[in-house]
C-alpha positions in Angstrom: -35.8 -65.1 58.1 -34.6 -66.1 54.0 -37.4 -65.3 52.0 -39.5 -68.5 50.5 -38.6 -70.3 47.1 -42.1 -69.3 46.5 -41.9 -65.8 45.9 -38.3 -66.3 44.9 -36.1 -66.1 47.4 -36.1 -62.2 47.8 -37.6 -59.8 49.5 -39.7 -57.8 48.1 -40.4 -61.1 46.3 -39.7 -60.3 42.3 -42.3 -57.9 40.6 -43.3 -56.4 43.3 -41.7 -52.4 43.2 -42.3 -51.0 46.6 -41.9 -47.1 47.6 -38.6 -45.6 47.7 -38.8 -45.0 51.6 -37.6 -41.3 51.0 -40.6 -40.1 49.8 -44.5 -40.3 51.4 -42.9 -43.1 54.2 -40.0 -40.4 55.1 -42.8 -37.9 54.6 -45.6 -39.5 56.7 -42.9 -40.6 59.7 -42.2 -36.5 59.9 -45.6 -35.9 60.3 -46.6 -38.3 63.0 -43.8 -37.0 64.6 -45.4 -33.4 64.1 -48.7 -34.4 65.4 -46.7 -36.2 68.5 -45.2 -32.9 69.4 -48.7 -31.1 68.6 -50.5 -32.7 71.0 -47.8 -33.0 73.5 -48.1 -29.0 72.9 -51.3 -29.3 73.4 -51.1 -30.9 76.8 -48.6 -28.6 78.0 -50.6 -25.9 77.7 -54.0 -26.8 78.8 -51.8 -28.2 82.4 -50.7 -24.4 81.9 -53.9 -22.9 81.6 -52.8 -21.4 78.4 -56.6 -21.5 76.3 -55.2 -20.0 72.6 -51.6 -21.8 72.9 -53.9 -24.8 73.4 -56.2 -24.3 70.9 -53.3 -23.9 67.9 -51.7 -26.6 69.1 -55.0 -28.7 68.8 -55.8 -27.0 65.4 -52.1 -28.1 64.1 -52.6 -32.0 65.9 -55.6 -32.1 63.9 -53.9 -30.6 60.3 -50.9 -33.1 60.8 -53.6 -36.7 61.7 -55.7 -35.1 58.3 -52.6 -34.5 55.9 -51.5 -37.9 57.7 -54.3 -39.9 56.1 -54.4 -37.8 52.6 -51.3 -39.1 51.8 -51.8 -42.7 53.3 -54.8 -42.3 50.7 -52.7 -41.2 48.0 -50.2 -43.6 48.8 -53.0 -46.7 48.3 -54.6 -45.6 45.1 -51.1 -44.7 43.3 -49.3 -48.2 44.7 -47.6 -50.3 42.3 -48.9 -53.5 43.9 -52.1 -54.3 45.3 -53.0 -56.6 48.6 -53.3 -59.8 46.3 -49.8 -59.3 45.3 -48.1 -61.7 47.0 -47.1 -61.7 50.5 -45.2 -58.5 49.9 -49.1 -56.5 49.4 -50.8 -58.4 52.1 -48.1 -57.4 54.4 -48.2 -53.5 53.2 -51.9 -53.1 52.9 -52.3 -54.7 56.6 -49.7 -53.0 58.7 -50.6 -49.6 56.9 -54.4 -50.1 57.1 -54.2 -51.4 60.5 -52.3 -48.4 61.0 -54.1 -45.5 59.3 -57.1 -47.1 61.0 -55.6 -46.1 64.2 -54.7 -42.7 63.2 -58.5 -42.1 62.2 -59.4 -42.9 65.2 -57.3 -40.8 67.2 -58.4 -38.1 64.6 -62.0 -38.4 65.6 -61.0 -39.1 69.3 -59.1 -35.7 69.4 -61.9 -33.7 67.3 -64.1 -34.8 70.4 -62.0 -33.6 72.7 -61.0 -30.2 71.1 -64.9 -29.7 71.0 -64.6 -30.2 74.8 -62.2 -28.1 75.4 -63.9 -25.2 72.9 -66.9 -25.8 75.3 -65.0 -25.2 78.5 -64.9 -29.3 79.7 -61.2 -29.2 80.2 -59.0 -27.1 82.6 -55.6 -27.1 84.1 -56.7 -29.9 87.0 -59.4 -31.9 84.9 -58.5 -33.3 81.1 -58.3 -37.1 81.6 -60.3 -37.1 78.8 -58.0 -35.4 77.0 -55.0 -37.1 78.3 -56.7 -40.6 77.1 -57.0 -39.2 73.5 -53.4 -38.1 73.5 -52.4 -41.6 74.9 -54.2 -43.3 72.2 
């Protein structure tokens, strides 16, 4: 758990200036958390038959996974450090990548599945497909 002699003993190791974690971190945890309740929406009111409270609540899931990855974006290209930066950037550019990966695909996952459910595939009784989407 102490940081290695090799990147001197602290963490971040020295030269390395990470992101004050109240800006885009603080900013892209509240919009996860938005998209979260989006789809949850979402879910609530397909199970409830409810076709345009459903559809919004798609439209904002969608907004929040989009503005999501924008500012992961704008987070990369405007980071003080880069991946060969010691083990401070591999660790960052990883764990976010690995992450924002994810979020894309649940982006393109749920754009599937709100073309479904423009087209009529989903109701109140039959939306696994759905339901998998909003799992992932």
């Amino acid at each position: 758990m102490a940081p290695s002699i090799f990147i001197g003993g602290i963490w971040p190791p020295k030269g390395i200036e990470p992101f004050d974690p109240w800006t885009i971190p603080l900013a892209n945890t509240l919009i996860l958390l938005l998209s979260g309740a989006a789809i949850t929406w979402a879910h609530h009111a397909i199970v409830a038959n409810m076709r345009e409270e459903a559809d919004i609540a798609f439209k904002a899931t969608l907004f929040w996974a989009v503005y999501f990855t924008v500012l992961q974006l704008f987070e990369y290209i405007y980071a003080p450090f880069s991946i060969s930066d010691s083990v401070y950037g591999a660790s960052f550019f990883m764990m976010t990548g690995f992450h924002g990966f994810h979020v894309l695909i649940g982006t393109i996952f749920i754009s599937v599945c709100f073309m479904r459910f423009r087209l009529g595939h989903f109701t109140s009784n039959h939306h696994i497909g759905f339901e998998a989407a909003a799992w992932y």
